[in-house]
Each structure stands twice: as structure tokens, then as C-alpha cells.
C-alpha positions as CSV (number, residue, x, y, z in Angstrom):
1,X,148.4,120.4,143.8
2,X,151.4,122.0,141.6
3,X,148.6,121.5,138.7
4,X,146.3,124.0,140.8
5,X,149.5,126.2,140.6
6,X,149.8,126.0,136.7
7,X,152.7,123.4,137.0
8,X,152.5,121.0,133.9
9,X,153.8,117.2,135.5
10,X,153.8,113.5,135.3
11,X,153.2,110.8,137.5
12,X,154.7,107.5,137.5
13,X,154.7,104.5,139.4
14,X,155.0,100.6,139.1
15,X,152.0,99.8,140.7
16,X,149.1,99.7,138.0
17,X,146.3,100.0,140.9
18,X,147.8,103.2,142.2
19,X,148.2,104.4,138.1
20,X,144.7,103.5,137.7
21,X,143.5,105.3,141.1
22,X,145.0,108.3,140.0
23,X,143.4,108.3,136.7
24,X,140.2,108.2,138.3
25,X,141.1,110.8,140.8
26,X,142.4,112.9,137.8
27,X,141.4,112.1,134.8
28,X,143.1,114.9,133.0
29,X,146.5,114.2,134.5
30,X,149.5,112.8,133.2
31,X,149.8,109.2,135.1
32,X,151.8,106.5,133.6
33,X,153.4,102.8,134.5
34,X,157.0,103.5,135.2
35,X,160.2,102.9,137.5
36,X,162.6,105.3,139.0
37,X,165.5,102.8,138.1
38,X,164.5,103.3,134.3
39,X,162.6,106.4,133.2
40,X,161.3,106.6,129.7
41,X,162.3,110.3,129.5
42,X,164.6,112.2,127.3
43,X,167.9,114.0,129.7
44,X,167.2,117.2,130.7
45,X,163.7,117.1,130.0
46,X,162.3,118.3,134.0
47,X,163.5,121.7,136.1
48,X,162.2,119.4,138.9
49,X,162.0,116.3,140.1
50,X,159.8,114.9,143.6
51,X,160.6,111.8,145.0
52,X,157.0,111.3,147.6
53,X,157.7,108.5,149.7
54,X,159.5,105.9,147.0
55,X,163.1,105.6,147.7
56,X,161.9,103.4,150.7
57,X,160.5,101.1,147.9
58,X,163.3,101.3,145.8
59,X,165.6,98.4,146.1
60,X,168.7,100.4,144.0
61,X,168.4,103.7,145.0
62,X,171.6,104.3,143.5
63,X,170.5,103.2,139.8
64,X,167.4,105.5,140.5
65,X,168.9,108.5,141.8
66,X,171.2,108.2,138.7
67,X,168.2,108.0,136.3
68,X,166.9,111.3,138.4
69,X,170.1,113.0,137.3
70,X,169.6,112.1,133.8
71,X,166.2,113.8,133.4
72,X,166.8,117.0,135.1
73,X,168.3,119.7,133.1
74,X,171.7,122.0,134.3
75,X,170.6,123.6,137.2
76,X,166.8,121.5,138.3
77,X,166.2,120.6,141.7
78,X,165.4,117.2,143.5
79,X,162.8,117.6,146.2
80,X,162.5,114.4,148.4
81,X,160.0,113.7,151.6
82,X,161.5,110.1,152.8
83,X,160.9,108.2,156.1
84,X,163.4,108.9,158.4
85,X,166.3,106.0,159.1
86,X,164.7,106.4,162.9
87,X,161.2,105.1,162.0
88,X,162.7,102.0,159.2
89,X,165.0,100.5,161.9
90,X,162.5,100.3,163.7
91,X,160.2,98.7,161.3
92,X,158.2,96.2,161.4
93,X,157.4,95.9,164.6
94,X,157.3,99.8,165.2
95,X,155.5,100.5,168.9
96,X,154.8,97.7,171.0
97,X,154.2,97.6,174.5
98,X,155.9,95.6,177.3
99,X,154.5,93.5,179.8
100,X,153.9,96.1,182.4
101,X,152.3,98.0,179.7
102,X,154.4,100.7,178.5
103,X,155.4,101.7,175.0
104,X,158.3,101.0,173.3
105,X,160.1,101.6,170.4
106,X,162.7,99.4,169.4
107,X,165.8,100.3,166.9
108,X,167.8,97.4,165.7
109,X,170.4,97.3,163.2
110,X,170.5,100.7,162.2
111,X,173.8,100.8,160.5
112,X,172.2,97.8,157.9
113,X,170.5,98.0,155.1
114,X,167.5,95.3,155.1
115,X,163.9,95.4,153.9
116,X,160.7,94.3,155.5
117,X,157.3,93.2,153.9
118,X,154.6,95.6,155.1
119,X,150.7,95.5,153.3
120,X,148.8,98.9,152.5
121,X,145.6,98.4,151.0
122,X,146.0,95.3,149.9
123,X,149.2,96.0,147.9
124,X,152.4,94.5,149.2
125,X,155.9,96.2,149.1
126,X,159.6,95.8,150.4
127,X,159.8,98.8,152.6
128,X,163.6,99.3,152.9
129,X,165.7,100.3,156.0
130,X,168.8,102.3,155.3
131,X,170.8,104.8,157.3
132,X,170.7,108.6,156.5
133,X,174.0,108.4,154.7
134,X,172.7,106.1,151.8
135,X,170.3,108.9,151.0
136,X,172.8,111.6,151.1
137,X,175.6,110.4,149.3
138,X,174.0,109.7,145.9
139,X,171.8,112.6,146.3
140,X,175.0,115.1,146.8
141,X,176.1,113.9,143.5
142,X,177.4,116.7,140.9
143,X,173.9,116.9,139.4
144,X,170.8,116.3,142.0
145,X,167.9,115.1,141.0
146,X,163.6,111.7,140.8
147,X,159.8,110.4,140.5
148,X,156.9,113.1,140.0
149,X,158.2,115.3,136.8
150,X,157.4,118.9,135.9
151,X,158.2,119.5,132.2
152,X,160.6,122.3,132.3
153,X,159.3,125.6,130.9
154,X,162.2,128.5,130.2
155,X,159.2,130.9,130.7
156,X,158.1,130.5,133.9
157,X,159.9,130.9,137.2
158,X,162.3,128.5,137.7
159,X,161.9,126.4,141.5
160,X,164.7,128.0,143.0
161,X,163.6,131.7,142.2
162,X,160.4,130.3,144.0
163,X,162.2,129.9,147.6
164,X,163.0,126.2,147.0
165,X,166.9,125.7,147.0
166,X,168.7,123.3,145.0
167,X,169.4,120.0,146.5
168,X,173.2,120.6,145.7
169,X,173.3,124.3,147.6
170,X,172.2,122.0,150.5
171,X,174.0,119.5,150.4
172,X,177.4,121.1,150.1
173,X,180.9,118.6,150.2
174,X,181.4,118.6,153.8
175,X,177.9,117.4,154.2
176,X,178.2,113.8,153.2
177,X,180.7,113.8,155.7
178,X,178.6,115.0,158.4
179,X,175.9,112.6,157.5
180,X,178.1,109.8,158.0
181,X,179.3,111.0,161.2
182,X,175.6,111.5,162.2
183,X,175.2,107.4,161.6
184,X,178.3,106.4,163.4
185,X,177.5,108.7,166.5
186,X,173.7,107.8,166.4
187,X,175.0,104.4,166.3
188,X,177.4,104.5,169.2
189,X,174.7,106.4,171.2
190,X,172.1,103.0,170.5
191,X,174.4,101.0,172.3
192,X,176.3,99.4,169.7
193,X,173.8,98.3,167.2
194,X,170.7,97.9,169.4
195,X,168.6,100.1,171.3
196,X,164.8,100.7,172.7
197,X,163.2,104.2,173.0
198,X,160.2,104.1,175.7
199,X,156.9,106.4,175.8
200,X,158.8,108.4,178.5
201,X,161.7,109.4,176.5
202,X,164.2,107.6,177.7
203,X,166.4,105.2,176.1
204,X,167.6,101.1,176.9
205,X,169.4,98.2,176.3
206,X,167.4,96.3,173.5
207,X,168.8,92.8,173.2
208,X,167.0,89.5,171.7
């Protein structure tokens, strides 16, 4: 898609099916082997930076959020689409449906970091649980910045004259704050560390 738009960018992941898939998909892209925790780039090489659904992978999000930093130059911006911490704590096990046949959706642990094995087209991956604050606090570091790269081009527009703001203009001091105060009210509001969300909306006791 940003190639349709003129956007120069690279790729990477670990997985050399997904690498290979892409290839074929694209084969004049930019695709390469490579790991968020480690990037093969020089600093300040990208205006921007996409994370697509990979920090939930990512067992040291802080080591890779880092690296992120590293590549950006002064002023690029991290754009990151994530799971929310809503849908992981309640992974694996996700909907399920009682013995009177309603839905239910169960949140346990929320306030924990854990991972769980799930399977996606044959490739299996640690899908890690971790509360909204864990992203935040790295990402509201003094420099912002992770995994899909556009090379960074002093002649064309940069992203934030494009209408996309800066990770840092949104994530301002107070708000690491606030995102911690989210988790500890979400997590007195689920009962202590364990709740159940039904079809109908409405919340229970979810013990084992």
C-alpha cells in the first residue's frame, strides 16, 4: 500500500515462510529476514517506523522498542496497530459458551504478563499478554519509534505534515501516568484479577 503512494520501505520479519510469501506477493519489494530486538540498520536511517501486529510476538518489547528508537531519525514517527490488552487476557480460550449456551468471554490475569501458544497457518508463535501500560511506557520514551521501515527522504513530505502525529505529541508525560491508572482501575473493576464478560454485556465473577 505506502509503495502505491510512492513510499520507498522495507519489510522484515523472523519467519522465513512469511519473507518468502511476501516475495512472491511482491517480488519487487524490499523483504528481508530480521528481528525487531536487532535491526541491521544504520541510526536515523527511517522518518517512520510501523509496528503491524508484532509486539504481541515480541518477547522483549523493551530491547525492540529501543532498537525502533535507534533507526528513526530526530523527529520520525512510530505508528503501531497492536491487539488490545482486553482481547490477550483473554487468550487462549477467547469466547466460549457455558452450559446453558451463552457466550462468554473470560479475562484472567490481566495485570500479568504471560504468553500463550496459538497456530496460524501452520506457523506457531508465543502470542504475549501484557497490560496497556507495558506498551505505553517504552513507547513514550524521549525518541518514539519499530518493524516495517520507510527510508527517510528530506524531499518529500514528512508523516506528520501528512496528518499523522508523532507518537511523542500523543503520548505527552502525564500520559504514562494515566495508562497505568487505566490498568489499576480496569483491574479493580474485573473483580480483583478475574472477570467474565457475557454476550449480553454484562460482567461476573470468573473464578477456577
Amino acid at each position: 500500500m505506502l509503495e502505491a503512494l510512492g513510499i520507498k520501505t522495507v519489510g522484515i520479519d523472523p519467519t522465513e515462510a512469511l519473507i518468502r510469501h511476501a516475495r512472491q506477493q511482491d517480488p519487487e519489494g524490499d523483504y528481508r529476514i530480521g528481528r525487531a530486538e536487532a535491526l541491521d540498520f544504520p541510526g536515523r536511517s527511517y522518518d517512520l517506523v510501523i509496528s503491524y501486529l508484532t509486539l504481541i510476538d515480541i518477547p522483549d518489547i523493551r530491547t525492540a522498542i529501543a532498537e525502533m528508537c535507534r533507526v528513526l531519525e530526530p523527529g520520525g514517527t512510530l505508528l503501531i496497530a497492536n491487539l488490545t490488552s482486553f482481547n490477550t487476557a483473554g487468550q487462549p480460550n477467547g469466547w466460549v459458551r457455558d452450559a446453558d449456551g451463552s457466550s462468554r468471554f473470560c479475562i484472567d490475569h490481566y495485570m500479568e504478563e504471560h504468553a500463550d501458544w496459538v497456530r496460524w497457518h501452520g506457523i506457531r508463535v508465543h502470542n504475549w499478554h501484557r497490560p496497556l501500560s507495558t506498551y505505553i511506557v517504552p513507547a513514550a520514551g524521549p525518541r518514539p519509534g519499530t518493524a516495517s521501515l520507510r527510508r527517510a527522504n528530506a524531499g518529500r513530505r514528512r508523516p506528520s505534515q501528512s496528518g499523522v502525529a508523532s507518537a511523542r505529541a500523543l503520548l505527552p508525560d502525564h500520559g504514562v501516568a494515566e495508562a497505568r491508572r487505566l490498568d489499576m482501575n480496569l483491574q479493580s473493576a474485573l473483580f480483583g484479577n478475574r472477570a467474565a464478560f457475557t454476550s449480553k454485556g454484562k460482567s461476573s465473577p470468573f473464578a477456577r
